[in-house]
LUMTIZA-732435 format. One record per residue (C-alpha): residue number from 1; residue in one letter; x, y, z. Coordinates in steps of 0.1 Angstrom, whole numbers, padded with zeros to 4 digits. Layout:
// residues N
SITE  lopa  drenza     xx     yy     zz
SITE   NUM       A      X      Y      Z
...
END
This chain:
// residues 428
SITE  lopa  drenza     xx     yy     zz
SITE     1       X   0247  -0234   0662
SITE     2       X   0220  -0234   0633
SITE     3       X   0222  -0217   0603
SITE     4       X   0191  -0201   0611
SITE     5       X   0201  -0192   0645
SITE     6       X   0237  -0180   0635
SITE     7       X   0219  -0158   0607
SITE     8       X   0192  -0141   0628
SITE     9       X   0221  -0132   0653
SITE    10       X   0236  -0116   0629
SITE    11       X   0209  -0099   0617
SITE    12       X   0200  -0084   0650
SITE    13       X   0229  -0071   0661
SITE    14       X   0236  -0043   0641
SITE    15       X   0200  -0030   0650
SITE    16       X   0201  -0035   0691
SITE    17       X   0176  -0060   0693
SITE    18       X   0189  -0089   0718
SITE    19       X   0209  -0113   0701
SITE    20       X   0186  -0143   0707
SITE    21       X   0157  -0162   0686
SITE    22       X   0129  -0181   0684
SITE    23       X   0124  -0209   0656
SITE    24       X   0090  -0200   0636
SITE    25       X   0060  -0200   0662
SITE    26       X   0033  -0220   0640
SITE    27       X   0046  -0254   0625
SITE    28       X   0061  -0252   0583
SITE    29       X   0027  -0279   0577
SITE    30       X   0002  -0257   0591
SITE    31       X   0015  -0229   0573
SITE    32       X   0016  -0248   0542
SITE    33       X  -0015  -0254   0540
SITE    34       X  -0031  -0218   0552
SITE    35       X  -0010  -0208   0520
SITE    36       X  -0022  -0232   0492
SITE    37       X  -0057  -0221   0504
SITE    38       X  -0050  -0183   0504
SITE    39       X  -0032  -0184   0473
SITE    40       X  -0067  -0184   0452
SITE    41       X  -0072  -0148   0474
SITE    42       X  -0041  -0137   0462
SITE    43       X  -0052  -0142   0424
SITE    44       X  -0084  -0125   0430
SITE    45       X  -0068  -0095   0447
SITE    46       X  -0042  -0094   0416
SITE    47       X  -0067  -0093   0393
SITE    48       X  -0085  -0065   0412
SITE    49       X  -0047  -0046   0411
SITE    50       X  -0041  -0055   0375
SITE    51       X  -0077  -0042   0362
SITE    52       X  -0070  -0008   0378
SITE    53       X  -0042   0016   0355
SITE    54       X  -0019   0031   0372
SITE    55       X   0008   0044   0358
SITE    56       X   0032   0065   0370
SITE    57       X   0020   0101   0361
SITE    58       X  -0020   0086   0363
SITE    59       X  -0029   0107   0393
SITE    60       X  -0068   0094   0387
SITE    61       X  -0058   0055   0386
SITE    62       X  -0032   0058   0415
SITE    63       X  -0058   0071   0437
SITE    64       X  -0084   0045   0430
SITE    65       X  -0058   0020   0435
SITE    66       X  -0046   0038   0467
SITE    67       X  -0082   0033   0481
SITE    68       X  -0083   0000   0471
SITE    69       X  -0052  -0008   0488
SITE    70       X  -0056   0011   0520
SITE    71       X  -0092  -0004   0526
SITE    72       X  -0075  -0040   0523
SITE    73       X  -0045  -0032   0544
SITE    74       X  -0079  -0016   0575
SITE    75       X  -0097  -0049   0572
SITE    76       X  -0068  -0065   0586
SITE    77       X  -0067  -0044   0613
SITE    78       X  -0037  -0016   0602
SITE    79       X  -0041   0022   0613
SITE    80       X  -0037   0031   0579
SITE    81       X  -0032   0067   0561
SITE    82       X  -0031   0081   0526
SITE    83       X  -0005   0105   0523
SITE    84       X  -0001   0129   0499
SITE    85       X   0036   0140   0483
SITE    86       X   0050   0166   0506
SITE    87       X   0073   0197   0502
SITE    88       X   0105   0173   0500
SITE    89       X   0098   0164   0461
SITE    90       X   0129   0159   0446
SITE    91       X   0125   0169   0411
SITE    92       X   0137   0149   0381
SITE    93       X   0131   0151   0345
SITE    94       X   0101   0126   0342
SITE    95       X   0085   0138   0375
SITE    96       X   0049   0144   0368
SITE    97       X   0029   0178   0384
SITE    98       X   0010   0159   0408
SITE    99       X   0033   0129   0419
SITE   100       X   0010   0100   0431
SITE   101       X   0000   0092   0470
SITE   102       X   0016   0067   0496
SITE   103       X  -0004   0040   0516
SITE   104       X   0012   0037   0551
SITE   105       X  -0005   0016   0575
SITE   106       X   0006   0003   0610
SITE   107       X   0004  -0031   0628
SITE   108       X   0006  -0030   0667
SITE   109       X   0022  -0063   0677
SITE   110       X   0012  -0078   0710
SITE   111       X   0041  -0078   0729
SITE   112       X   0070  -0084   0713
SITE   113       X   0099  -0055   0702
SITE   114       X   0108  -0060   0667
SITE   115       X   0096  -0034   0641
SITE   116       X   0096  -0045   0606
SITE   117       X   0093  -0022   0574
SITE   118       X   0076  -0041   0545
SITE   119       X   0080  -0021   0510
SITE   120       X   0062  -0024   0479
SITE   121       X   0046   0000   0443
SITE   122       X   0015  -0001   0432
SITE   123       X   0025   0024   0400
SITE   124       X   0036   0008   0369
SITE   125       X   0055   0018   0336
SITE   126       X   0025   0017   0315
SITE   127       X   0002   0048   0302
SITE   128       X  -0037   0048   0301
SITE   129       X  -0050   0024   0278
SITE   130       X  -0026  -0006   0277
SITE   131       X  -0041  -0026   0295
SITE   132       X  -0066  -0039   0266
SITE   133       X  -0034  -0052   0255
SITE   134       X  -0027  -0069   0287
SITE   135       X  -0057  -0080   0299
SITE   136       X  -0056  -0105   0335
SITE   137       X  -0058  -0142   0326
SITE   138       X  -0045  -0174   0333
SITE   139       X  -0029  -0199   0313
SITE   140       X  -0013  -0232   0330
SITE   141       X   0010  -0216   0352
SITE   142       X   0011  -0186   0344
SITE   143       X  -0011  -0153   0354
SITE   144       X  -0010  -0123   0333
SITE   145       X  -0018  -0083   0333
SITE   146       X  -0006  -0052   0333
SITE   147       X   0021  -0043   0359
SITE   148       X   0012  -0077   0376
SITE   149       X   0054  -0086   0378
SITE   150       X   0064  -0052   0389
SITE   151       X   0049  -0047   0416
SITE   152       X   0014  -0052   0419
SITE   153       X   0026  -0090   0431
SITE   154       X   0047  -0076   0455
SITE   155       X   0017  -0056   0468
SITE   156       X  -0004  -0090   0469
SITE   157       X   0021  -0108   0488
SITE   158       X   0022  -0084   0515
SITE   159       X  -0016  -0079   0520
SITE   160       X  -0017  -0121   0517
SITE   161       X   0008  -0124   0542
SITE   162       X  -0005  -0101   0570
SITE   163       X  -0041  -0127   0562
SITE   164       X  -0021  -0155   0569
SITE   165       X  -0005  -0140   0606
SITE   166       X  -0043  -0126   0614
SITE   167       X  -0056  -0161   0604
SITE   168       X  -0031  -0179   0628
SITE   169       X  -0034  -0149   0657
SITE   170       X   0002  -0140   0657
SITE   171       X   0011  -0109   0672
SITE   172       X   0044  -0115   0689
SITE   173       X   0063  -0086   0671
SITE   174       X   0066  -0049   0683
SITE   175       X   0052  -0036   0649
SITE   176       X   0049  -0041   0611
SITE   177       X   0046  -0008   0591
SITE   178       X   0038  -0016   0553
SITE   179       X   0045   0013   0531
SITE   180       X   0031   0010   0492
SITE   181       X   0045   0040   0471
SITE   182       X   0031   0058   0440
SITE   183       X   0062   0062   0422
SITE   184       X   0087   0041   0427
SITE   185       X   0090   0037   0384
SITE   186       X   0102   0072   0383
SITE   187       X   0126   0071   0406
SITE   188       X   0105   0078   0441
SITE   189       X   0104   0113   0437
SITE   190       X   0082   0117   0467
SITE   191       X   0085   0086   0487
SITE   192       X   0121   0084   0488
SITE   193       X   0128   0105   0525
SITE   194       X   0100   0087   0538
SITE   195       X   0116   0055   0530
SITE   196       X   0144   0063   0543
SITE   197       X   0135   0078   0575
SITE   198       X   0111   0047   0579
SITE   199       X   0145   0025   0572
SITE   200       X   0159   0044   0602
SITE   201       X   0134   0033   0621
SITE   202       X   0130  -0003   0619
SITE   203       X   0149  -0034   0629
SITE   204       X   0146  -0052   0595
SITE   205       X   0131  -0039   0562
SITE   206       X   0120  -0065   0533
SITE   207       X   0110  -0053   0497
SITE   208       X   0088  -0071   0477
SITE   209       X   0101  -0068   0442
SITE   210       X   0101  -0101   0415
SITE   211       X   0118  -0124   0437
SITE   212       X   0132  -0142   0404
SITE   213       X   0123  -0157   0371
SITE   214       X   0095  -0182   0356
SITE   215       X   0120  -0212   0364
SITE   216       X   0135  -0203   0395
SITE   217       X   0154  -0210   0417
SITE   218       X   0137  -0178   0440
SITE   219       X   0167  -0154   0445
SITE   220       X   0170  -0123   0472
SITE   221       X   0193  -0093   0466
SITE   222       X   0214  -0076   0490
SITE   223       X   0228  -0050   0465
SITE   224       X   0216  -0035   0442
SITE   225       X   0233  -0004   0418
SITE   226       X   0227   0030   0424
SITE   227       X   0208   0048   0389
SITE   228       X   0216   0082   0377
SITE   229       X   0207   0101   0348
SITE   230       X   0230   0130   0326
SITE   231       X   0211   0152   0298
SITE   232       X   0237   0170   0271
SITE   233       X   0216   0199   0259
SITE   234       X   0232   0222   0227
SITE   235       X   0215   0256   0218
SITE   236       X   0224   0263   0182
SITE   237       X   0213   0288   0156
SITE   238       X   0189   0280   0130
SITE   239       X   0195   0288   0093
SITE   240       X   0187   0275   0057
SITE   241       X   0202   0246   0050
SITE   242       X   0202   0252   0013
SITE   243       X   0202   0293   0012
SITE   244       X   0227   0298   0039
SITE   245       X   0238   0267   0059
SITE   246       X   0267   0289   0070
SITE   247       X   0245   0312   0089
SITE   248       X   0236   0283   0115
SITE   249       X   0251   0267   0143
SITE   250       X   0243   0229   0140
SITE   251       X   0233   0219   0173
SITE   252       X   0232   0183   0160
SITE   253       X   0271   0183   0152
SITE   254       X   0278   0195   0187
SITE   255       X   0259   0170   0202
SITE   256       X   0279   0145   0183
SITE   257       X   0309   0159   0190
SITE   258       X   0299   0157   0230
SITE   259       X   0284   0122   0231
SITE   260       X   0314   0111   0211
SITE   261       X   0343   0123   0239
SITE   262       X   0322   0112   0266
SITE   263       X   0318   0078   0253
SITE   264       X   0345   0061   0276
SITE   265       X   0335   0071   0309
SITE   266       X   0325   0034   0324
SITE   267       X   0346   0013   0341
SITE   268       X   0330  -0022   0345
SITE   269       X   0358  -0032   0373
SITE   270       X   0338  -0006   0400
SITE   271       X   0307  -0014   0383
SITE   272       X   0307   0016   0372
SITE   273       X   0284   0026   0336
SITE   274       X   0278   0056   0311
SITE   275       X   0257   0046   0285
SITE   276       X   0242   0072   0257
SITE   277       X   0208   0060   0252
SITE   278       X   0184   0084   0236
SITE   279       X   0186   0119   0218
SITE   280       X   0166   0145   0192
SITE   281       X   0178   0170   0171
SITE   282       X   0163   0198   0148
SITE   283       X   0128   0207   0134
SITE   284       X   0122   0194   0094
SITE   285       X   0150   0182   0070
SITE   286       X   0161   0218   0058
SITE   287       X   0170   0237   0086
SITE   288       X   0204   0237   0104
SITE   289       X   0192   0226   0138
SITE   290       X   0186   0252   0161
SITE   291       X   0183   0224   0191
SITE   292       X   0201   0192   0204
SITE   293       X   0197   0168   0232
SITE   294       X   0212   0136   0243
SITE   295       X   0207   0114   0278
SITE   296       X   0228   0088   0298
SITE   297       X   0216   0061   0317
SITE   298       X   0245   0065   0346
SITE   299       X   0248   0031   0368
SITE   300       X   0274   0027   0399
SITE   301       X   0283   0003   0430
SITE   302       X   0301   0033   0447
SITE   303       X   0280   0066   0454
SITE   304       X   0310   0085   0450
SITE   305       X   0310   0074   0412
SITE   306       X   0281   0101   0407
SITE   307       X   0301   0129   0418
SITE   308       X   0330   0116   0395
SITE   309       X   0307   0115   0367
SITE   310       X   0287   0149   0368
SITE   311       X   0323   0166   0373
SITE   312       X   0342   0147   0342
SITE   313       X   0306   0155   0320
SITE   314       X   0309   0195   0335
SITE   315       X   0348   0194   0325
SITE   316       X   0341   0179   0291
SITE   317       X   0312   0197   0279
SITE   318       X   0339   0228   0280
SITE   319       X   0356   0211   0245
SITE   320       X   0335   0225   0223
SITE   321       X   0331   0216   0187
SITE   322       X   0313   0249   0171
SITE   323       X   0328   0278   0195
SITE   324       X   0294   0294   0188
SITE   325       X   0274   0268   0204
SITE   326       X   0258   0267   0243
SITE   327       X   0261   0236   0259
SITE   328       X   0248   0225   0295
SITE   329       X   0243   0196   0320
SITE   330       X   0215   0182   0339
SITE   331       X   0232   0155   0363
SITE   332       X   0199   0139   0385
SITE   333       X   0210   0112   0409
SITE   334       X   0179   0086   0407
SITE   335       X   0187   0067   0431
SITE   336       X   0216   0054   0457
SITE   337       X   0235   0020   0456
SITE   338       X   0227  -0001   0481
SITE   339       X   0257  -0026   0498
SITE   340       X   0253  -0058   0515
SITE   341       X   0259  -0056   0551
SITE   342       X   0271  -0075   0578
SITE   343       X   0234  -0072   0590
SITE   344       X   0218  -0083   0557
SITE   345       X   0239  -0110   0551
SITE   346       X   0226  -0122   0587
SITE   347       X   0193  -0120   0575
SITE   348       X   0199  -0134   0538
SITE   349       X   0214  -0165   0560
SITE   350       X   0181  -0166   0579
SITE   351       X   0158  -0168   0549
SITE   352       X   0177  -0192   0533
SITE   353       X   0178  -0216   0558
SITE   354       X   0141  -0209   0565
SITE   355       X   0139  -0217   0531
SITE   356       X   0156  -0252   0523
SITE   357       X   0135  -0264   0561
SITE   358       X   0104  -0260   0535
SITE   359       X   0124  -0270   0504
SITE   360       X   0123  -0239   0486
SITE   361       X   0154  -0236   0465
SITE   362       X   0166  -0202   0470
SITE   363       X   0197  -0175   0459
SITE   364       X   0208  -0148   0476
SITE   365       X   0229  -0122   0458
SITE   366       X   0251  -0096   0474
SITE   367       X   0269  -0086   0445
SITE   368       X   0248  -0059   0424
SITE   369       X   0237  -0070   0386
SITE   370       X   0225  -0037   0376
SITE   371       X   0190  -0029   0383
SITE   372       X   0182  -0007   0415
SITE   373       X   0154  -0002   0442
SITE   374       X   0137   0014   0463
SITE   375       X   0149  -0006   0494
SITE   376       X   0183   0016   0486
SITE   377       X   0165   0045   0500
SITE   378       X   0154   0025   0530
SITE   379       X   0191   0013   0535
SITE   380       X   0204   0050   0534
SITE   381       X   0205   0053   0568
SITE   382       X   0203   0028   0590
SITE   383       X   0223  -0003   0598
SITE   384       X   0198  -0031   0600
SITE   385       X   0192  -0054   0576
SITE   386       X   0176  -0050   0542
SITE   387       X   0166  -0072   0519
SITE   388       X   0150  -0069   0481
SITE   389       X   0133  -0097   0465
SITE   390       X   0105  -0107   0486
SITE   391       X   0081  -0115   0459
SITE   392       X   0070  -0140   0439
SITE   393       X   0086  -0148   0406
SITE   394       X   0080  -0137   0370
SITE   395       X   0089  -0125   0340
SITE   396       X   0081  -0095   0310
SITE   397       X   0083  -0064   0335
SITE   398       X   0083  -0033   0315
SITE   399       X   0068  -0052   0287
SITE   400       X   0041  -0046   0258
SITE   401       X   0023  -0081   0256
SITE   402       X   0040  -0111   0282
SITE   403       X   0042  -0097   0315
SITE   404       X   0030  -0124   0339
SITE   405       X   0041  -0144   0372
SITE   406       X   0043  -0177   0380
SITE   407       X   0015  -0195   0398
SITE   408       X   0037  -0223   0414
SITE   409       X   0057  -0199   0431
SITE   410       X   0027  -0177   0450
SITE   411       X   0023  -0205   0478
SITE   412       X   0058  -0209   0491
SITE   413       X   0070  -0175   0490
SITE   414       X   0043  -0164   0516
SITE   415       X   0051  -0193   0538
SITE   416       X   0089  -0181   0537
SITE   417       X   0080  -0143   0546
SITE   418       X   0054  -0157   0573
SITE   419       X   0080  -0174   0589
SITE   420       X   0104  -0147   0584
SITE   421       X   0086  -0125   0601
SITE   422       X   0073  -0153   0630
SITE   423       X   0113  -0156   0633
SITE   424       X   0122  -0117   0633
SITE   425       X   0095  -0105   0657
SITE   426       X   0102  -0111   0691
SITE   427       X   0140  -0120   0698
SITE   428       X   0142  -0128   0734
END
């Protein structure tokens, strides 16, 4: 039996779907070439992405980018809607007032029973103004801009990818939904139950984050580490702090005093990390400080870690320094681990050998390295496959001057999600 074969069985039957396939239905050449002549689209369309701001709390620049999005994602044929952030927000410390919209559009297959979930962001790290700094342009290789890496690729690929299926007349799936979220860098506060109910509800899902770095080789991931986030606040007492020092309760000592015993709280054998990363303190140089805070960055393999964490931080906080002193939690869990599966690794089989037939060097990772994603969310709650890294490689996300993808590696990632898709949409 084939890899590819052995890899799509496995793939499918966690979901139901019969445990049979068919190869790709449009020879690798033809695709090949489709894709070397659509990838000059794709650059146009990331420039048009990459010239509109839209960070995450930029309600103005996520809905121009929205429309943008949705109107691309009607011309190729997708019952398509805009949806606003419902009742379901879960809150967080960075969520904005007015969390950004989702674009969720439908593709009727013609006959076939698979249903696929694509993912991608169109919201970036970066506030109003930046991109002066990051301007689109290409150089060799290379094309830069503002959030182009993460994700506004990702949203490219798909959008380039459903052009290539229209331009060959494939159909032979049950349905592609594509869902492009609003807020995905802080933390999905709006999308996430969507994503996971939409997870629920397909056969396979795919998520187009950076599917590498600038020199390869292309690399998938099948796990990814669930993110969390603790705050220390301490509630002092201002006073002098030449007159009558002793008159104050120095919120900045008790906040030492708390980072300082929870400072041993990871344990990098479950993959499991407390970090202390940023914190303020008091108002000008002579006053005890009235105020203190302090944040973790919390990452974990195992969701049970959170749990383990928020009630070791609530137990700790209790040893106080200065007896007069308040000091409280905030615990937010950001966002779930997510596992490789059975199912996934069906599918990471799949791609892979659908990925040396066209001599695409390719990883796939089922251990997690740190970062985490939204396809966690979709992966919640169902037991079909999932897979994160769909597209294309880069390098610089998050950055202030050299975020950029590579050019080289446009072409044959669409081929290997074109087939992908050929190969998950209509198991006999």
């Amino acid at each position: 039996m084939s890899a590819l074969v052995s890899g799509l069985l496995l793939a499918v039957a966690a979901t139901g779907v019969s445990a049979q396939t068919r190869p790709p239905a449009v020879a690798l050449a033809e695709l090949q070439a489709l894709a070397a002549r659509e990838q000059p689209a794709l650059l146009k369309t990331l420039q048009q992405l990459v010239e509109i701001e839209s960070g995450s709390s930029d309600r103005e620049g996520l809905d121009r980018i929205a429309a943008v999005v949705a109107q691309r994602l009607k011309d190729l044929g997708g019952e398509v809607s805009v949806l606003e952030p419902g009742t379901d927000v879960y809150r967080m410390f960075d969520t904005p007032e007015k969390v950004g919209p989702m674009v969720q559009a439908r593709f009727k297959g013609g006959g076939g029973r698979s249903k696929v979930l694509l993912i991608a962001h169109m919201d970036t790290v970066y506030p109003r103004g930046m991109l002066a700094q990051q301007p689109f342009r290409i150089e060799g290789q290379r094309a830069y801009g503002l959030g182009i890496a993460d994700d506004k690729q990702g949203v490219a690929t798909i959008l380039h990818v459903l052009a290539m299926l229209k331009a060959v007349g494939w159909k032979d799936c049950g349905e592609i939904t594509v869902l492009i979220n609003g807020d995905e860098e802080i933390s999905s506060p709006a999308s996430r139950h969507r994503i996971t109910r939409l997870g629920s509800e397909h056969d396979a899902v795919l998520s187009f984050e950076g599917g590498g770095g600038p020199d390869g080789p292309d690399t998938l991931r099948l796990a990814t580490s669930g993110i969390g986030a603790a705050t220390v606040s301490v509630k002092g007492r201002a006073s002098h702090a030449g007159a009558a020092p002793e008159r104050g309760v120095n919120a900045l000592y008790e906040l030492s005093h708390q980072v300082l015993q929870a400072r041993d709280l990871s344990d990098p054998k479950v993959g499991r990390q407390v970090h202390w990363t940023v914190s303020k303190s008091g108002v000008v140089r002579n006053m005890i400080p009235p105020s203190a805070e302090a944040a973790a960055d919390v990452r974990v393999e195992r969701v049970e870690d959170f749990d383990l964490i928020e009630a070791e931080l609530r137990k700790r906080i209790q040893n106080k320094l200065l007896p007069e002193s308040e000091v409280s939690l905030s615990f937010e869990r950001r966002r779930p681990p997510m596992h490789a599966t059975p199912a996934s690794r069906g599918l990471g089989d799949t791609l892979k050998s659908l990925a040396e037939q066209q001599g695409l060097p390719l990883v796939v990772r089922d251990v997690p390295t740190g970062g985490g994603t939204d396809a966690a969310f979709a992966a919640a709650a169902t037991r079909a496959p999932v897979v994160e890294g769909l597209g294309v490689r880069g390098f610089g996300a998050h950055s202030n001057q050299a975020e950029f993808v590579q050019l080289d590696s446009i072409a044959p990632k669409m081929v290997l999600v074109t087939r992908a898709l050929m190969s998950l949409g209509n198991p006999p």
